[in-house]
Structure formats: structure tokens, C-alpha cells
C-alpha positions as CSV (number, residue, x, y, z in Angstrom):
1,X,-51.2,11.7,56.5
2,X,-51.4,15.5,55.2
3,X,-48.4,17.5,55.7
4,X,-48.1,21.0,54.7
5,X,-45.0,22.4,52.4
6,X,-44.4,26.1,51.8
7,X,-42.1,27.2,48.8
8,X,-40.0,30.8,49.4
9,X,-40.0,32.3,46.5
10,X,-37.7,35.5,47.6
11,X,-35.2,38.0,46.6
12,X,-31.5,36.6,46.0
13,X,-29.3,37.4,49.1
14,X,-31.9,39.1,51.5
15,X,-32.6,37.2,54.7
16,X,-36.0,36.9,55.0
17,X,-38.5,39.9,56.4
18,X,-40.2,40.1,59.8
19,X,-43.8,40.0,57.4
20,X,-42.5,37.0,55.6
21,X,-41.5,35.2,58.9
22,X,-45.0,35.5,61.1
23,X,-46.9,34.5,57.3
24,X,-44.6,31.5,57.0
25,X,-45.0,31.0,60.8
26,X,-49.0,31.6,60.6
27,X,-48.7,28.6,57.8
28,X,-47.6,26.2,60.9
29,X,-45.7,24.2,57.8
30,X,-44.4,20.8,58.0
31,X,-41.3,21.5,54.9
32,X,-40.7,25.3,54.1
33,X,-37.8,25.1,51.2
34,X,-36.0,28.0,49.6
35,X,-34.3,29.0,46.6
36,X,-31.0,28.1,45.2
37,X,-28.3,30.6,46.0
38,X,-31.1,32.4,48.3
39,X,-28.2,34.1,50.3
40,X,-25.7,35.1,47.4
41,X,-26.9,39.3,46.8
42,X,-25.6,41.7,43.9
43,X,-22.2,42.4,46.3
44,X,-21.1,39.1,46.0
45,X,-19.4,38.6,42.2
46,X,-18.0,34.9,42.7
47,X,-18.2,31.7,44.5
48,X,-15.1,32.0,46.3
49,X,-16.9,34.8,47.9
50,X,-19.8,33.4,48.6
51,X,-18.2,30.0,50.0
52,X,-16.4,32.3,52.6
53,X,-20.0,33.0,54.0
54,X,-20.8,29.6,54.3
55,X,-20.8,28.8,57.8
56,X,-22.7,32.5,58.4
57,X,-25.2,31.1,56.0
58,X,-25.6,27.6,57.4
59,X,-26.0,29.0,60.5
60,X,-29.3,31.6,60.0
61,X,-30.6,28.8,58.1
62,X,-30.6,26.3,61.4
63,X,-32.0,29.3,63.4
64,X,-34.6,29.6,60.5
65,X,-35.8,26.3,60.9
66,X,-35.8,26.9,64.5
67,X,-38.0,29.8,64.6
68,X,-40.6,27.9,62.3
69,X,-39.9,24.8,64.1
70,X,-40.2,22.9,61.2
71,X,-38.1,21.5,58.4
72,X,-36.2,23.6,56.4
73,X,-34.5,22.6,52.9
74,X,-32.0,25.5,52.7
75,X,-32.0,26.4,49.5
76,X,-28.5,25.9,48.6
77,X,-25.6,27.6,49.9
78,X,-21.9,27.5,48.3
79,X,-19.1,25.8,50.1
80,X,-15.5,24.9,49.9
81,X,-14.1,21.8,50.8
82,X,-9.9,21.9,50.5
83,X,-9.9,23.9,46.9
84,X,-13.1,22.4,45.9
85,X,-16.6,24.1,45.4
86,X,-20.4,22.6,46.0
87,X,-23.3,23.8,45.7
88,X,-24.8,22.4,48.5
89,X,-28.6,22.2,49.8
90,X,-28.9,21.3,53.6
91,X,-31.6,19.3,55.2
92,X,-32.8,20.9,59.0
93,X,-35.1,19.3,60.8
94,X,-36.2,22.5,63.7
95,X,-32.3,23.9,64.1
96,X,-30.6,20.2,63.6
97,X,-28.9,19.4,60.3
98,X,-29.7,16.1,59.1
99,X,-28.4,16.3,55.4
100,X,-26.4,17.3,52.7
101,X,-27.0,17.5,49.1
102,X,-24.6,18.7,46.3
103,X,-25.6,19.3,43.2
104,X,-24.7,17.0,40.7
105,X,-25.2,18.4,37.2
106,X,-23.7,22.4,38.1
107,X,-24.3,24.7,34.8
108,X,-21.8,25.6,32.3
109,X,-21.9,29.0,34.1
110,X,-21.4,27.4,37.5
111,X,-18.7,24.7,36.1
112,X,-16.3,27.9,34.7
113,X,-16.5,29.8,38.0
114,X,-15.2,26.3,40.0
115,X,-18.7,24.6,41.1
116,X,-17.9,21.0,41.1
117,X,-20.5,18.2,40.9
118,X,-21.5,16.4,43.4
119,X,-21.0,12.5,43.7
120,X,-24.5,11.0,45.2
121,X,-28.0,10.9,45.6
122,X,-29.4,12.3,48.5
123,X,-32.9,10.7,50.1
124,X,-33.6,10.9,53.8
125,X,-36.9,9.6,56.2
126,X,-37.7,11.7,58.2
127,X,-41.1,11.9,60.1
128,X,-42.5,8.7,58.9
129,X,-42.1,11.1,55.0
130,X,-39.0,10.2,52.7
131,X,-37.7,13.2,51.1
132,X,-35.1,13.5,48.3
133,X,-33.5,16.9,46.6
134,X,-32.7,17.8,43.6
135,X,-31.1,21.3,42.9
136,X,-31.8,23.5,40.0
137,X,-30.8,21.6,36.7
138,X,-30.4,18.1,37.7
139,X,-34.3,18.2,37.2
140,X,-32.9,18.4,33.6
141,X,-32.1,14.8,34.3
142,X,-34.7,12.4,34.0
143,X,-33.0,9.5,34.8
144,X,-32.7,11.3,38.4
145,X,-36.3,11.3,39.1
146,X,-36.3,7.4,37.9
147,X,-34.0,6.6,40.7
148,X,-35.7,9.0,43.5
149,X,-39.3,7.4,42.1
150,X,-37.1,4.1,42.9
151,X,-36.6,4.4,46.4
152,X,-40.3,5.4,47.1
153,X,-39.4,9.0,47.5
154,X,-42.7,10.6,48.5
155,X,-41.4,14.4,48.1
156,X,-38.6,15.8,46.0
157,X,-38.0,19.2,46.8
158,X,-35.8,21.7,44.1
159,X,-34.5,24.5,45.0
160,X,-33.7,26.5,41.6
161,X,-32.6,29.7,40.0
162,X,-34.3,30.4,36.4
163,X,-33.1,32.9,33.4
164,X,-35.3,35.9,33.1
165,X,-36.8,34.9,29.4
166,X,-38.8,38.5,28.8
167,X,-40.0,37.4,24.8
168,X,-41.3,33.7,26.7
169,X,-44.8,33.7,27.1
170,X,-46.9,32.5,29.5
171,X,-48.1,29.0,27.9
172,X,-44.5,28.3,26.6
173,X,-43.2,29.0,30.3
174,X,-45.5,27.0,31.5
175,X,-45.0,23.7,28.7
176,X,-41.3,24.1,30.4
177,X,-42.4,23.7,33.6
178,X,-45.0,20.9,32.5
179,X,-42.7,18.6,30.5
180,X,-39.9,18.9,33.2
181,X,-41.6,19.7,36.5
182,X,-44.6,17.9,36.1
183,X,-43.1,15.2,34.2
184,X,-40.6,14.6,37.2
185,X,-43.7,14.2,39.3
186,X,-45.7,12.0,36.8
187,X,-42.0,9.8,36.7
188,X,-41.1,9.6,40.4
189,X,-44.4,8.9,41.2
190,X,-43.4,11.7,44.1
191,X,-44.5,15.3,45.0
192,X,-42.0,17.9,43.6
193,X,-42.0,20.8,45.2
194,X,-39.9,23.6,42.8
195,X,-38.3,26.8,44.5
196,X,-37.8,29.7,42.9
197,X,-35.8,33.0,43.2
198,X,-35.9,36.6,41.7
199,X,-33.8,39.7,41.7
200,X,-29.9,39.0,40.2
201,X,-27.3,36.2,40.6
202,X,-23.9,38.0,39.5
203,X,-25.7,40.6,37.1
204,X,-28.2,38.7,35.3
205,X,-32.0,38.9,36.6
206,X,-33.8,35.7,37.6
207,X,-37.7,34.7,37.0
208,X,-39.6,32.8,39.8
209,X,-41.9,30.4,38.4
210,X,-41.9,28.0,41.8
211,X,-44.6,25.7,41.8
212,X,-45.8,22.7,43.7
213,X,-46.9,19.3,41.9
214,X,-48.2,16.1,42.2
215,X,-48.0,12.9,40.0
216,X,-51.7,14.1,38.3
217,X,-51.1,17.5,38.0
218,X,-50.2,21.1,39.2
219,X,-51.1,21.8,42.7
220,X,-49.9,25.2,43.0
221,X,-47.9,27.8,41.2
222,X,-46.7,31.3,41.2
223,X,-49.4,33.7,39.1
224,X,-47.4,34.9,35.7
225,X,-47.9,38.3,36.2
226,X,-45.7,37.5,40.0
227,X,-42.7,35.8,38.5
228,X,-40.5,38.9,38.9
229,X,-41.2,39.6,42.6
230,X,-41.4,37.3,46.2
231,X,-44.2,34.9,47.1
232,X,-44.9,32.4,49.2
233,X,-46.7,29.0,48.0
234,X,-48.2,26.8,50.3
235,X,-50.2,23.5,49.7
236,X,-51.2,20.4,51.5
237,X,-49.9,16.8,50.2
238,X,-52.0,14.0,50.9
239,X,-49.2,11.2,51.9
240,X,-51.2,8.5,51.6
241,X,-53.1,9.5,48.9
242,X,-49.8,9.6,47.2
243,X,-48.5,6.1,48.6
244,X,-52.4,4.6,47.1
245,X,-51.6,5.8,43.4
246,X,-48.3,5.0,43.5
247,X,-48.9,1.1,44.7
248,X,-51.5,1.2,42.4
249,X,-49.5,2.6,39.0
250,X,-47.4,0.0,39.8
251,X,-49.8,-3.0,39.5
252,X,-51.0,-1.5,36.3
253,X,-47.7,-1.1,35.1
254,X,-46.4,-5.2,35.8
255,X,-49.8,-6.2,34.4
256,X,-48.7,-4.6,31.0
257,X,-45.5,-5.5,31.1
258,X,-46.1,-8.8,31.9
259,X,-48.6,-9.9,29.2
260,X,-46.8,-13.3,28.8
261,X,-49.0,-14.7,32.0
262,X,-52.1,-13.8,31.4
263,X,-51.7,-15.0,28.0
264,X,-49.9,-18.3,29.1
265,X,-53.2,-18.7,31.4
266,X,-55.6,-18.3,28.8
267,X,-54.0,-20.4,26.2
268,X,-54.6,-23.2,28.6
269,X,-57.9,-22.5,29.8
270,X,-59.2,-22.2,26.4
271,X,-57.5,-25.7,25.4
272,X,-58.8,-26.7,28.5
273,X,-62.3,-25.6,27.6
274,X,-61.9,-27.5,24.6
275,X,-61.5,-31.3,25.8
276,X,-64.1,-31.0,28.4
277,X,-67.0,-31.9,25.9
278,X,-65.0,-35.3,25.2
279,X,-63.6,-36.1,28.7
């Protein structure tokens, strides 16, 4: 089964263009996801604010996924519920929500302007594909991607927001990327598909370094010298390719774990090998 995911890597808080909307549409995509806080722009200075657009929001991103007629992870949008604040990344399958994630390990900088954490795990099935999402830093936590890798997740899709680092170069950027991004992959045993933003979240310029990855490697991922304006990644995941190495990893991995059997085995076939002369 091959399915095709685009990433989104736009501008913070501009819907996107007319251009960007027949290339994603040319794409014919099965998952398009895009950035963390994709909506918030430089006229919106807290969450309060932004939460107020929140059903404005949720709503161009159902008519989003209906004009691709696809599946759309939203990004993530901010939302209250009573006095309480989420940052929340919706799942739409072709203008129909079927999901809700929050993010469960918000910044310092997000905890201080009143993002709470969420409280679960989110992983759904949907066209015979299980997806999970993770947003931003909960890739940060690897024990995460060991429960998504768990439940057979076969994509994990993270929308994300990163610091502009201008004295980073390119290899350390992309060791970062490697020993969380890639490592999340190699973990999970899943695709990860990271989404990236640029421009500014309340003042402070973002870098987009989205990328798309699979358990052995980098598929796809935005060129250094783009990090600081939008593009669009697209690639095609092999399902079943996917499903094979993950069934197989896993026979490898009780074999080694297990060398009390074998060994058990052996012992008797060798004593076994011993008494036939006299029997």
C-alpha cells in the first residue's frame, strides 16, 4: 500500500496561497499536515488571543481538507476549554474531524503564557493506516515514540515550531534532527513526518527544517539554504514495506533477547549427541 504525505512548511499565521493550494492539490496527497501554531501571525501577542480564533481556525482547516479531499493534520491551533488552554492538533479526514490531540509536554515559554498539557496519547486508523501525533517538543520524549512504536503506529506526524539558531550550522542542525527525528523513526518502527514553520511566533523568528523519515533513514527534507522561507515536502511511504521491517525487527529483536532457548536447546542436543555412540 503507498500512500502519499505532503509536509506545509509555511509562513506563521497566513492562510495558505491560491499557488500553494493547486501544487498541494496537483500532489493528489493521501495526509498533507501543517505546522504548529500555522494560524497565530505577528498581530496576535498571546494565547488568550489566539484561543478566541479557535473555532474560525478549526473551521478553514475542515474546508482545507475539503478542498484537497484528503486528510489534513491541522497543525495545531490554540483553544480554551473553561479557563484552560491546549494546544491542540486536529485530525480531518476530507472536511470531517475525527481527532484531537493536545500536546502534552508545552514549553517553558508556552507553560508561562497558560498552555496546559495535555492528558493522553492520541492514535487513530484510519483508511486501513494507523496514525499517531505528536506536537513540537513531545518528540523531546522518547519514551513517547516507545509507546506510539507499541501500538503499531505506522505514521507519526509532528507538527512543530523551531528557534531560528543563525551560528548552528548545517551538520549540527542536521545531528538534531538525526538523533531526535530520525531516532523517533528508528524507535517507533513508524514513519515520522516533521512540519515545520517560518516567519515569527510572538516576536522571535522560527527556522523550518521539516523533514520526512523512515525507520532506515531520511526520506526527504527541507534544503539548508530554504529553512527561512515556505516549502512544500512531498514523499511516498511504502505501508507495507514498513509493516515487513517492522514484523521482521521484531523477530530479531526476541531472538536476542531470548538467548536462554536456543541455548537450553543446544545444551541438550549436544548431550544428546553425546550418548548416541553408547546407546
Amino acid at each position: 500500500m503507498l500512500v502519499k504525505v505532503v509536509a506545509v512548511q509555511s509562513l506563521l499565521g497566513r492562510k495558505l496561497s491560491l499557488e500553494e493550494k493547486i501544487h498541494i492539490f496537483r500532489q493528489r496527497p493521501d495526509f498533507v499536515c501543517l505546522s504548529e501554531y500555522c494560524l497565530i501571525d505577528e498581530s496576535i501577542r498571546d494565547f488568550v488571543r489566539a484561543a478566541m480564533m479557535a473555532k474560525e481556525n478549526l473551521r478553514y482547516l475542515e474546508e482545507l481538507s475539503q478542498e484537497f479531499s484528503t486528510i489534513l493534520i491541522g497543525g495545531s491551533i490554540v483553544e480554551a476549554e473553561g479557563d484552560s488552554l491546549f494546544n491542540s492538533s486536529y485530525l480531518i479526514a476530507r472536511g470531517k474531524i475525527m481527532g484531537r490531540y493536545r500536546k502534552l509536554n508545552p514549553v517553558s515559554g508556552e507553560l508561562e503564557r497558560g498552555i496546559l498539557p495535555g492528558d493522553k496519547i492520541f492514535t487513530t486508523i484510519i483508511d486501513d493506516i494507523k496514525i499517531g501525533i505528536l506536537i513540537c517538543a513531545d518528540a523531546l520524549n522518547i519514551g513517547l515514540f516507545e509507546i506510539l512504536g507499541q501500538s503499531n503506529v505506522d505514521i507519526i506526524f509532528i507538527p512543530t515550531t523551531s528557534p531560528y539558531r543563525p551560528s548552528e550550522s548545517k551538520s549540527e542542525k542536521h545531528k538534531r534532527d538525526n538523533d531526535i527525528y530520525l531516532k523517533g523513526a528508528e524507535i517507533s518502527m513508524a514513519y515520522v513526518v516533521k512540519t515545520c514553520a517560518v516567519g515569527n511566533l510572538f516576536g522571535k523568528p522560527r527556522q523550518g527544517r521539516s523533514l520526512i523519515a523512515a525507520p532506515w533513514g531520511i526520506m526527504n527534507r527541507v534544503n539548508y539554504y530554504s529553512e527561512m522561507t515556505p516549502s512544500i515536502l512531498t514523499a511516498v511511504l511504502d505501508i507495507e514495506e514498513l509493516r515487513d521491517f517492522r514484523d521482521k525487527r521484531r523477530l530479531q529483536s526476541a531472538a536476542t533477547k531470548s538467548p536462554e532457548m536456543p541455548t537450553l536447546y543446544m545444551d541438550r542436543a549436544r548431550r544428546g549427541a553425546r550418548r548416541a555412540p553408547s546407546e
